[in-house]
C-alpha positions, 0 to 999 in steps of 0.5 A: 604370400597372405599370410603373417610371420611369426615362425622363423627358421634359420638355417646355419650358424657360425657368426651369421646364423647367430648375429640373426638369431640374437638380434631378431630374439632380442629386438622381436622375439616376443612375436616369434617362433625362432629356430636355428638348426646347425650341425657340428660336423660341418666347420664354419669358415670361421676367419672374420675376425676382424670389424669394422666400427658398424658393430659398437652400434649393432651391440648398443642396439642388442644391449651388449655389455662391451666388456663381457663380449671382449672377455668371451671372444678373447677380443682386442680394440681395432683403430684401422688397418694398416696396408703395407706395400700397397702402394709399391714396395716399402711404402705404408699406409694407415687407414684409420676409422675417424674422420680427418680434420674438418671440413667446410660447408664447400668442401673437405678439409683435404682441400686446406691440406693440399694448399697448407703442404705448398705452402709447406704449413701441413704435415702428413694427412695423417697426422689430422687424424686421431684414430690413425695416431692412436693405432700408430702409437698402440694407444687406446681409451673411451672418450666422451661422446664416441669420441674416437672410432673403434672395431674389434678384432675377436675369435670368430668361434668365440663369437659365435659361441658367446652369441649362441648363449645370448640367443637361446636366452631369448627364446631361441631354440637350437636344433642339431642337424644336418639339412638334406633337402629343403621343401617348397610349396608346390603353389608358389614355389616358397619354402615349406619346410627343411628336411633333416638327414634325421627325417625330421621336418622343420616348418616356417612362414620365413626361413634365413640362409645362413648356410655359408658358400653352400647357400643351400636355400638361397641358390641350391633350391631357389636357385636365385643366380649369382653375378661374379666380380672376378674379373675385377677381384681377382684372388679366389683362394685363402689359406689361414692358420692361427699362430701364438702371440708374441707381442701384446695386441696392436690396436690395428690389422695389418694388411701386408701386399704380397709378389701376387697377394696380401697377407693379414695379421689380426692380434687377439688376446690370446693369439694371432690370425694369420692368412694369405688371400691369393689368385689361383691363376698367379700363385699355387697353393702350395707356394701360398702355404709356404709364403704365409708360413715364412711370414708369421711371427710365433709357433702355428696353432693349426694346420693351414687351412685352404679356403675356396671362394668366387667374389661376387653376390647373390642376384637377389639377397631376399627371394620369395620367403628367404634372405640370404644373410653372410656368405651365401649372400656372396663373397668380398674378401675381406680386405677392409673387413666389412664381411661382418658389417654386411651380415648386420646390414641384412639383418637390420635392414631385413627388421626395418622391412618386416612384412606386417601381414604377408610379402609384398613384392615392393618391399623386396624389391626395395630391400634388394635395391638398397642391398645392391647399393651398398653391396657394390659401393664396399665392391668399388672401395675394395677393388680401389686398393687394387687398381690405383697402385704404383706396384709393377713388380708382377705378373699380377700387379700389372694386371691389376693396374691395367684391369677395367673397373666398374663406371661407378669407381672409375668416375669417384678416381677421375673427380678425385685427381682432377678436383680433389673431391669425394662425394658420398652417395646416399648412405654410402658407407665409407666416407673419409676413407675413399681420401685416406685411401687414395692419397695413401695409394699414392693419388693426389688432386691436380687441384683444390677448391678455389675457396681455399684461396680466400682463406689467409696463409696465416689463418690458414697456418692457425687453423692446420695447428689447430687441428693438430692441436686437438688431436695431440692433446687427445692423443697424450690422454689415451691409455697404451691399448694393452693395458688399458685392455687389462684394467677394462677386463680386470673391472677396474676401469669405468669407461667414460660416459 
């Protein structure tokens, strides 16, 4: 397409459509034209309340104030999640944001761990940890220098409210409507335009699918292809419901294994998200309903709400003169919370590869290549939680267990059972967390880094204590999570620089 972008359609809001408009009007908005068009007679799905610590830096990069986003979005602090007979029955697992202990230039501190727990000098791999600590003793503060790795958890509707504001402050400009056929160009077969059920016509250079598990421009008119990763992510259907708090706000989701699903808790200010993520062909909707409503903790807010889906991704996330960004991009449940972080992903991506004068099918290309990269890392970390488990108790367990996995994930478990190492690929997103989570499963090295051995037991001994040391002491200087949210929402507390 020779010819410059300076008009831009979104087409669907919810947390998607709005995290795009906000970050193109306030990174490029004084070069263009931003429409958003939305209906509110069509819900939004709504239930990503949970993040992952991606989004301090995408708020930094917008200049969002911290507090006043938490107070809007009644949100709370997020230190890891906590994954609750995931491994088998009563055994449970913190994975936390921060990076565990220290690692050397040959090899990560897992290695010194493993030889300190023979030589009986190392506690829990956890206890290397201050962010895992924290979220263990409901604990959190600002430190120094990013000193301690955070998410949030937050009402999603809020979000996408709070962000709304915040776009048409820059410029944006926010259409109702629902869309009844999108327009293509009959040269090139681009979009031209997204026709309105009000016969209103919307015109663009670039237009962004933000039009959830419809992905009406994406897929329904560009007919792009979607690869499915059922096989290897077996659940398909949701059921949530939001139900009273009745406790303070924990610093961490919950992620609670079920006979043939699991569970999520996310504690907001102002009341929990409750949800059960289950496989159609193991339990009903029915049975999924009454197991989520037997185990939440307060009085229902709404009536369940049943939510379909197919975890896969889209063949190409840019296609011609759209992007497809949040859900019609694809679907990864939302096991670690990443769904919110490939929404920003796409966007920030998309900022880095905007076209100067037209298209170019080379940077597409590329966008898609780095899109797929990343898309299918988080694919393998999500599935790791499902295969390398000790759970025999069901129908479904079994299966997980005995599934086939993609070649990728398969050759990170083996060099970790039989070397203890992780290696990270590019900007592979998760680091730390692949050894937190296996050893978690309950998958331990047959072996550490012979460097170790050229280390002194009682170097050794004082470099563990050390460690554990330091994350005491940080640990002894952080607020409990509940009131140091109050002091920072009352304005009385000054973050630390």
């Amino acid at each position: 397409m020779s010819q410059a972008i300076k008009k831009i359609v979104i087409a669907g809001g919810g947390t998607a459509g709005w995290m795009t408009a906000a970050a193109l009007s306030k990174l490029m908005g004084g070069k263009l034209d931003i429409t958003l068009v939305e209906s509110e007679a069509i819900g939004t799905v709504g239930v990503g309340e949970a993040t992952i610590p991606t989004l301090v830096f995408f708020h930094r990069l917008l200049g969002i104030d911290e507090a006043e986003f938490l107070a809007a979005t009644q949100g709370t602090y997020k230190l890891g999640i906590r994954f609750e007979n995931w491994r088998d029955r009563g055994k449970d697992y913190l994975h936390g944001f921060g990076v565990t202990g220290q690692d050397c230039w040959a090899c990560g501190f897992q290695h010194f761990w493993m030889r300190g727990r023979q030589l009986g000098l190392a506690g829990d791999f956890g206890e290397y940890c201050l962010e895992r600590r924290a979220a263990e003793a409901h604990r959190f503060s600002h430190l120094p220098n990013n000193g301690l790795n955070y998410a949030f958890h937050f009402d999603a509707s809020l979000y996408a409210a709070y962000l709304r504001e915040f776009s048409e402050g820059n410029g944006v400009k926010r259409v109702e409507g629902k869309i009844d056929q999108v327009l293509l160009r009959p040269d090139n077969g681009y979009i031209r335009a997204l026709k309105l059920d009000s016969g209103r016509e919307l015109d663009g250079d670039f237009f962004i699918d933000c039009t959830g598990m419809r992905a009406l421009l994406i897929e329904k008119a560009l007919h792009t292809g979607f690869e499915s990763w059922s096989h290897w992510l077996p659940c398909d259907t949701a059921v949530a419901v939001q139900t009273e708090a009745v406790a303070p706000p924990v610093p961490f989701t919950r992620s609670i294994a079920r006979e043939s699903a699991w569970q999520w808790r996310i504690p907001l200010r102002h009341r929990v998200g409750n949800g059960l993520v289950y496989a159609g062909n193991y339990q009903s909707d029915e049975s999924a309903r009454e197991q989520l409503l037997d185990n939440i903790d307060g009085k229902p807010l709404t009536d369940p709400r049943v939510i379909k889906f197919q975890t896969g991704r889209r063949r190409k996330q840019w296609n011609k003169n759209c992007l497809a960004v949040g859900l019609s991009s694809g679907f990864l449940e939302p096991l670690e919370s990443t769904s919110i972080h490939l929404i920003q992903q796409n966007i920030v991506r998309f900022l880095r590869f905007f076209p100067q004068a037209e298209i170019r099918q080379a940077e597409v290309d590329e966008f898609n290549r780095q899109s797929d990269f990343d898309v299918e890392r988080i694919r393998d970390f999500i599935i790791l939680h499902y295969k390398v488990t000790e759970r025999q108790d069901t129908e479904f367990w079994r299966y997980c267990r005995q599934m086939d996995i993609p070649d990728s994930l398969a050759n990170k478990i083996d060099i970790f059972r039989e070397t203890g190492h992780v290696f990270r690929e590019g900007a592979e997103l998760f680091v730390d967390s692949w050894q937190q989570v296996m050893l978690g499963q309950g998958l331990m090295p047959e072996r550490y880094h012979p460097l170790v051995d050229t280390m002194p037991e009682s170097e050794l001994a004082e470099f563990l204590a050390q460690i554990k040391g330091n994350v005491d002491k940080n640990l002894a200087g952080l607020k409990e999570h509940n009131e140091y949210l109050d002091k920072l929402l009352s304005g009385k507390l000054r973050r630390a620089g």
